[in-house]
C-alpha positions as CSV (number, residue, x, y, z in Angstrom):
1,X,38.3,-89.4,46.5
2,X,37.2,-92.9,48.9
3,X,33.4,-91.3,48.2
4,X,34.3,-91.4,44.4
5,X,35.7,-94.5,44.7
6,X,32.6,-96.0,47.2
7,X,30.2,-94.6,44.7
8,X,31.7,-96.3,41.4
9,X,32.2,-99.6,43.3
10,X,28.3,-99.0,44.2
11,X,27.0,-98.6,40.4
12,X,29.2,-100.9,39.5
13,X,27.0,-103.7,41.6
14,X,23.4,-102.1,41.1
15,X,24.7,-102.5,37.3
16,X,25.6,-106.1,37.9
17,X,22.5,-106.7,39.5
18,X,20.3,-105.3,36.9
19,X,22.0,-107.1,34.3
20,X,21.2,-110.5,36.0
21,X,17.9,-109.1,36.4
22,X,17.2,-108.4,32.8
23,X,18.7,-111.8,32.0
24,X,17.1,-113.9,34.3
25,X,13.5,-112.4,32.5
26,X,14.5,-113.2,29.5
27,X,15.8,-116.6,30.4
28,X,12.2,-117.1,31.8
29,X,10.5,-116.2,28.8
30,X,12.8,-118.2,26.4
31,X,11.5,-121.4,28.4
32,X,7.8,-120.4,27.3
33,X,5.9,-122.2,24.7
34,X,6.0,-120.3,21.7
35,X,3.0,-121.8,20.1
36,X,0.5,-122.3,22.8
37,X,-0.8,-119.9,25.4
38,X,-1.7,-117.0,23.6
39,X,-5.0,-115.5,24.6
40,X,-7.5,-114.0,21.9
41,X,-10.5,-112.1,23.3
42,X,-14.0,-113.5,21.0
43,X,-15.3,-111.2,18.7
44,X,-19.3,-111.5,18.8
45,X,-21.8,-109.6,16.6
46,X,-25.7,-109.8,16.7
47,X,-29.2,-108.5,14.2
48,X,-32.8,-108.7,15.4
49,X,-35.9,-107.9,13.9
50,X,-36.6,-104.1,14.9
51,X,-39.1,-104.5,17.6
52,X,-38.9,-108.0,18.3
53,X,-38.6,-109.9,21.2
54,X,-38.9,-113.4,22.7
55,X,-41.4,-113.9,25.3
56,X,-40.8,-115.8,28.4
57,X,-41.7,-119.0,28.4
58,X,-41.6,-119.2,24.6
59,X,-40.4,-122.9,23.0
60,X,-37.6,-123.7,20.9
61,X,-37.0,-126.8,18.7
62,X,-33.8,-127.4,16.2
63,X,-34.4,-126.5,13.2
64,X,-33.2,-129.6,12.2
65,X,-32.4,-128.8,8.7
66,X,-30.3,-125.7,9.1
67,X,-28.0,-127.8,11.8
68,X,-24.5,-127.6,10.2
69,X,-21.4,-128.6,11.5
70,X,-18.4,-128.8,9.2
71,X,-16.3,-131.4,10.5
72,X,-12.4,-131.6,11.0
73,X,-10.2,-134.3,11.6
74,X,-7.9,-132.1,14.2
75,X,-11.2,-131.5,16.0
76,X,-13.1,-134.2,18.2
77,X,-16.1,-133.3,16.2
78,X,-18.7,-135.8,18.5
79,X,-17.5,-133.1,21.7
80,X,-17.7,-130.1,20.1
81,X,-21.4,-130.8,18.7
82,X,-22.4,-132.1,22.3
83,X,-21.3,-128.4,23.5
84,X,-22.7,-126.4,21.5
85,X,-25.8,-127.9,21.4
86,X,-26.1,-128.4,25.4
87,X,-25.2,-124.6,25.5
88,X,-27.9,-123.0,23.6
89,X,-30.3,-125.3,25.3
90,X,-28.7,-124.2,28.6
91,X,-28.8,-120.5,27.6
92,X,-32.3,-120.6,26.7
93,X,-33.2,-122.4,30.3
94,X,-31.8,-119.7,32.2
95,X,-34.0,-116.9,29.8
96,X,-36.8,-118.5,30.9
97,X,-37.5,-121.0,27.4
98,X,-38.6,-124.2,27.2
99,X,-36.8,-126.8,24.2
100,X,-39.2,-129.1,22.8
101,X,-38.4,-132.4,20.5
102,X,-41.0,-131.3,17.7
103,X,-40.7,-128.7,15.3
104,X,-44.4,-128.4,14.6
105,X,-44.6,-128.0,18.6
106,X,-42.3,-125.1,18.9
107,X,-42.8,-121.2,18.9
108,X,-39.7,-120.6,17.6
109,X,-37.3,-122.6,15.6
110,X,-33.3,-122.4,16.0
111,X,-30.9,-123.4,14.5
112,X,-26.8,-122.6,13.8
113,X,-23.6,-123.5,12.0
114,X,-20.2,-124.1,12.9
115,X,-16.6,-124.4,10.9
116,X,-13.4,-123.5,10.8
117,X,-12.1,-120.8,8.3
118,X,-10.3,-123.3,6.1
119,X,-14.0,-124.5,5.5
120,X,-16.1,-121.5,5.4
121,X,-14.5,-118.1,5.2
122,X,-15.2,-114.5,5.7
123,X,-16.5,-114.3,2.3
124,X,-18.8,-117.1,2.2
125,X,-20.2,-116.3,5.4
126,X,-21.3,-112.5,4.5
127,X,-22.5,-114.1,1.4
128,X,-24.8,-117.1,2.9
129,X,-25.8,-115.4,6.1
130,X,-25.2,-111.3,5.6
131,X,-23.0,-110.8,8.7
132,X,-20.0,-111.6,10.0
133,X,-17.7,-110.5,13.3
134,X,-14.5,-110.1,11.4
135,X,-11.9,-111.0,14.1
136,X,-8.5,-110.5,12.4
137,X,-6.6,-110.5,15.5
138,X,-6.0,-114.8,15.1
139,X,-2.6,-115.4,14.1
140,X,-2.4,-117.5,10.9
141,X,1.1,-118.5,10.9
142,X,0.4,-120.7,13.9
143,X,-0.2,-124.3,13.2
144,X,-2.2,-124.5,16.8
145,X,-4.8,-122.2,16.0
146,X,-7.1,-121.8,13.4
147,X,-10.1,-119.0,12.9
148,X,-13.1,-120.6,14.0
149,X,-17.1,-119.0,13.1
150,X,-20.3,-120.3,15.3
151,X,-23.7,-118.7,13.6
152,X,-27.1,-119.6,15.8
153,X,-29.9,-118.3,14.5
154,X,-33.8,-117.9,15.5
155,X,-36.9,-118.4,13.2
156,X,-40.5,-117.6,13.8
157,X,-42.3,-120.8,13.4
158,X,-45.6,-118.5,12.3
159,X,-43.5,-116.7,9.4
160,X,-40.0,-118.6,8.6
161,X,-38.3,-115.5,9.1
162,X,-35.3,-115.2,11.0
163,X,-35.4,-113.1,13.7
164,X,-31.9,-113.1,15.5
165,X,-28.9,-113.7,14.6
166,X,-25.9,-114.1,16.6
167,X,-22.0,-114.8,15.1
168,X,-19.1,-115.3,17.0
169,X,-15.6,-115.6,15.8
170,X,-12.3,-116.9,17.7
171,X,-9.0,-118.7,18.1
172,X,-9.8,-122.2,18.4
173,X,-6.7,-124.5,19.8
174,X,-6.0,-127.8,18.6
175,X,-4.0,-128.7,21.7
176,X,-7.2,-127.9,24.5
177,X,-8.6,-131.0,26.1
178,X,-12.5,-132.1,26.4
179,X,-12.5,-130.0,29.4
180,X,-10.7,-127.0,28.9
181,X,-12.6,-127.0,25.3
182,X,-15.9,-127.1,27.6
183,X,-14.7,-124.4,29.3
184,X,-13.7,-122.1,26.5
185,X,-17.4,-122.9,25.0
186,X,-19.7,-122.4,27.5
187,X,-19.1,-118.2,28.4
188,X,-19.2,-117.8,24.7
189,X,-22.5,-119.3,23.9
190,X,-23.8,-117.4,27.0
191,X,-22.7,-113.9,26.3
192,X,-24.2,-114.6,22.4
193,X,-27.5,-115.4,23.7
194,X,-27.3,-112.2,25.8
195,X,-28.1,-110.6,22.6
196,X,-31.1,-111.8,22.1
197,X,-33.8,-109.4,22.8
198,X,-36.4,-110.9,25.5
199,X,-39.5,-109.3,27.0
């Protein structure tokens, strides 16, 4: 009967404890941000010409006309343009490519668009530019976030055809600062321009 008695008294307290374990979790989650911190893997998709490929040591110039960046007031639209535009010239440097100021100067011409999707959605983005990564994983209920599209694209300066093509789609959040912002751009221009094929 006292080993009964020492055992009950014994599950009694592991139950206690457990219970303040369970609450004390949820106690810590309740004090999280419900809004903020959620983290969204980048969906990126890429086409090439069949066969093609980019020399090293091949030069690139804006294709000054296909530039488009579709501003928004909850964006610091100056900063964003200033990264992605130091990114592709960065992720051409380390391929081995050259970026000259002229366009008549330039093997190839590049160019790309970016825009949220309460400015240019799925649709309109098959339609203009035939391909589109189709992330559907970004919440929409969240005021913080919004579905965001970045499109570079390659023309032969011989031809005017596009060559590559390279769309990425993800979570973009209003609340990041210059430098996390910086820091959520750079790796996904980079793994883009790993899609481009290079000889």
């Amino acid at each position: 009967m006292v080993m009964n008695g020492e055992l009950t008294r014994y599950a009694r307290l592991l139950l206690s404890v457990l219970a303040a374990f369970i609450l004390s979790a949820c106690t810590t989650g309740g004090d999280q941000n419900p809004q903020g911190n959620i983290k969204i893997e980048p969906s990126i998709i890429a086409v090439s010409t069949p066969g093609a490929k980019f020399p090293r040591g091949a030069s690139f110039a804006w294709l000054s006309s296909a530039v488009n960046l579709y501003k928004d007031e909850r964006l610091d639209n100056t900063t964003i343009q200033y990264l992605i535009e130091k990114n592709i010239k960065s992720s051409l440097a380390e391929m081995g490519y050259s970026f000259v100021e002229f366009e008549s100067a330039a093997d190839y011409k590049i160019a790309y668009t970016a825009a949220l999707e309460s400015s240019l959605d799925d649709t309109a983005i098959l339609r203009r530019y035939g391909l589109v990564p189709g992330n559907m994983s970004i919440p929409e209920d969240n005021p913080l976030y919004e579905k965001g599209t970045l499109l570079i694209y390659a023309f032969d300066s011989k031809t005017g055809d596009v060559i590559w093509r390279s769309a990425v789609q993800a979570a973009v959040d209003f609340s990041l600062d210059k430098e996390e912002r910086k820091a959520r751009i750079e790796p996904i221009i980079r793994d883009m321009f790993r899609t481009m094929p290079s000889s």
